[in-house]
C-alpha positions in Angstrom: -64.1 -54.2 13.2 -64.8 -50.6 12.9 -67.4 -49.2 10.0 -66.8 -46.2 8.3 -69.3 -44.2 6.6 -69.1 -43.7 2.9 -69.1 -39.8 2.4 -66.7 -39.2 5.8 -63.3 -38.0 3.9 -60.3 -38.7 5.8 -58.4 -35.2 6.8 -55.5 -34.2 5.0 -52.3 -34.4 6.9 -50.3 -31.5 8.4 -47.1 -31.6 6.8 -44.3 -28.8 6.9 -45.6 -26.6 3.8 -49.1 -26.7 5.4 -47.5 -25.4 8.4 -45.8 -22.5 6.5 -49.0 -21.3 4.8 -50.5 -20.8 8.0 -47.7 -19.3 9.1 -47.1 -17.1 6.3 -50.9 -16.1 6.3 -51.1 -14.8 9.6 -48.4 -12.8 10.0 -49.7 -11.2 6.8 -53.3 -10.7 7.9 -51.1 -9.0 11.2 -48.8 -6.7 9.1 -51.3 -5.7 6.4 -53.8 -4.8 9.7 -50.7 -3.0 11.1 -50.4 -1.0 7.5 -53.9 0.0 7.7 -53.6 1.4 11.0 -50.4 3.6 10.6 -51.6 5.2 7.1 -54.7 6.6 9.4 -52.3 7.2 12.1 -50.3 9.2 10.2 -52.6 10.4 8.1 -55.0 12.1 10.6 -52.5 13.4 13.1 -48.8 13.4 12.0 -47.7 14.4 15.2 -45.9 18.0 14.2 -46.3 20.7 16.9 -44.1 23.2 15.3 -42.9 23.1 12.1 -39.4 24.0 13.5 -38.4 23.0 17.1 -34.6 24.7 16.5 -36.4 28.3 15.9 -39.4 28.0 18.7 -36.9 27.5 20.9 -34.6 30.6 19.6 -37.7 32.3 20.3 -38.5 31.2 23.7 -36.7 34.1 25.6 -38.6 36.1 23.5 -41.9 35.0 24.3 -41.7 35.3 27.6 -40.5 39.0 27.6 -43.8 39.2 26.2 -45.6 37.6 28.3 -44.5 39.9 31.0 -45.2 42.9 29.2 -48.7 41.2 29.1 -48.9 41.0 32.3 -47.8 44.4 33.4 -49.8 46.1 31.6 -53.1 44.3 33.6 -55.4 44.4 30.7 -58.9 42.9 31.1 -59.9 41.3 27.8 -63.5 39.5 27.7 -64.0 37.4 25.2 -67.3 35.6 23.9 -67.5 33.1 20.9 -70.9 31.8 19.9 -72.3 29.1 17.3 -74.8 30.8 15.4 -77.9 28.6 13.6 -76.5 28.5 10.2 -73.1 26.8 11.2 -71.3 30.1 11.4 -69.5 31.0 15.0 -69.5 34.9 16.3 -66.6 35.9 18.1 -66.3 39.2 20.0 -64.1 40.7 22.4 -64.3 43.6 25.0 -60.8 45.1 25.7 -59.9 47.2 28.8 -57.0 49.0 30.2 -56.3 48.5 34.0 -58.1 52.0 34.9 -61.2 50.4 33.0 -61.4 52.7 29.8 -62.1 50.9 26.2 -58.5 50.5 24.6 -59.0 51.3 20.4 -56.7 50.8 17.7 -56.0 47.6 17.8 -55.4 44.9 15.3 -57.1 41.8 16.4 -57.0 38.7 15.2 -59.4 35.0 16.4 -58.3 31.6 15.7 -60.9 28.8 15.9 -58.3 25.5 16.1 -59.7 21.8 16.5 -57.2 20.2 19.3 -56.3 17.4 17.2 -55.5 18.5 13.8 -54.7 21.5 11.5 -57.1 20.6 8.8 -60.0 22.6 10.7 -58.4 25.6 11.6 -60.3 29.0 10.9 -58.8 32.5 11.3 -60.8 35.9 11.2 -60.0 39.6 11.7 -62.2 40.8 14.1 -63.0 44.6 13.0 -63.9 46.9 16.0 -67.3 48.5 16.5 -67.6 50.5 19.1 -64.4 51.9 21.1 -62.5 48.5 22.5 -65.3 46.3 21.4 -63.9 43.9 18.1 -66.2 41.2 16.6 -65.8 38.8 13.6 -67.5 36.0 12.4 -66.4 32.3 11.0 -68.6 30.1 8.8 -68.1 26.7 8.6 -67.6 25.9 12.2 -68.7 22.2 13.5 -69.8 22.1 16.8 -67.5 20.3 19.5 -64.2 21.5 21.5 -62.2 24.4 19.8 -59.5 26.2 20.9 -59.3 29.9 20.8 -56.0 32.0 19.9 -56.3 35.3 20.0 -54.1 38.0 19.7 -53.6 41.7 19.4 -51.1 43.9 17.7 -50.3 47.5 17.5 -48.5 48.3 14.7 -45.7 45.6 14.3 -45.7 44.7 18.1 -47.7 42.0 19.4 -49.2 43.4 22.5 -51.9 40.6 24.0 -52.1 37.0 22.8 -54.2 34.3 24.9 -55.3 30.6 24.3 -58.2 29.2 25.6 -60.5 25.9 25.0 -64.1 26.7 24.1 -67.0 24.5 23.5 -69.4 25.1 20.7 -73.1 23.8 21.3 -74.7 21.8 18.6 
């Protein structure tokens, strides 16, 4: 004879609803997890290189005409971007001809673009100083990995354009 203690309650059984509940609650525990991840997804990084693939690729043929113009005219542009104490990032730029004389006149413009998102993107003017030397600054700059467009125009044309990834010390 088997003894059975007093406050021991006998489980309920597992019948078909039961099973559906379960059923039903996980899979909504999975999609509402799901939701949550694709409205940061989407929110922090839509995905959209260009606004219009159908027009930068009109413009392809273009750009590389100007690239080679670039290159043929062999220009030596040094440029130097620095986080300053108060947040605020200097950029500057030394522009040279392929003899090696200061080229003026210019209209030069910095980007400061975070990698993964548009949000944080900073443009300046940079305003030149002394002959073929341009400088600007940016405030509001995090430190981190940046990338730096810059490009020259004179008049209408765009003569000199360069990307490159900079790192900006804490």
């Amino acid at each position: 004879m088997a003894m059975t203690h007093p406050d021991m309650h006998s489980p309920k059984p597992l019948t078909g609803k039961r099973v559906l509940l379960y059923l039903v609650s996980f899979f909504a525990v999975i999609f509402a997890a799901n939701g949550v991840f694709l409205y940061f997804a989407l929110g922090t990084f839509p995905g959209v290189a260009v606004e219009s693939s159908y027009k930068a690729g009109q413009a392809y043929n273009e750009d590389i005409a100007a690239a080679k113009a670039q290159g043929a005219r062999a220009w030596d542009v040094a440029t130097h971007v620095e986080r300053l104490a108060d947040g605020s990032a200097e950029i500057s730029v030394n522009a040279l001809d392929k003899t090696g004389r200061p080229i003026s006149g210019l209209d030069f413009a910095a980007t400061l673009e975070r990698p993964a998102t548009e949000n944080l993107d900073k443009t300046v003017r940079l305003l030149e100083g002394e002959a073929g030397k341009y400088s600007g600054l940016i405030s509001g700059i995090d430190a981190g990995n940046w990338t730096l467009s810059l490009e020259a125009n004179s008049g209408s044309e765009r003569v000199f354009r360069s990307q490159n990834r900079v790192y900006l010390a804490q």
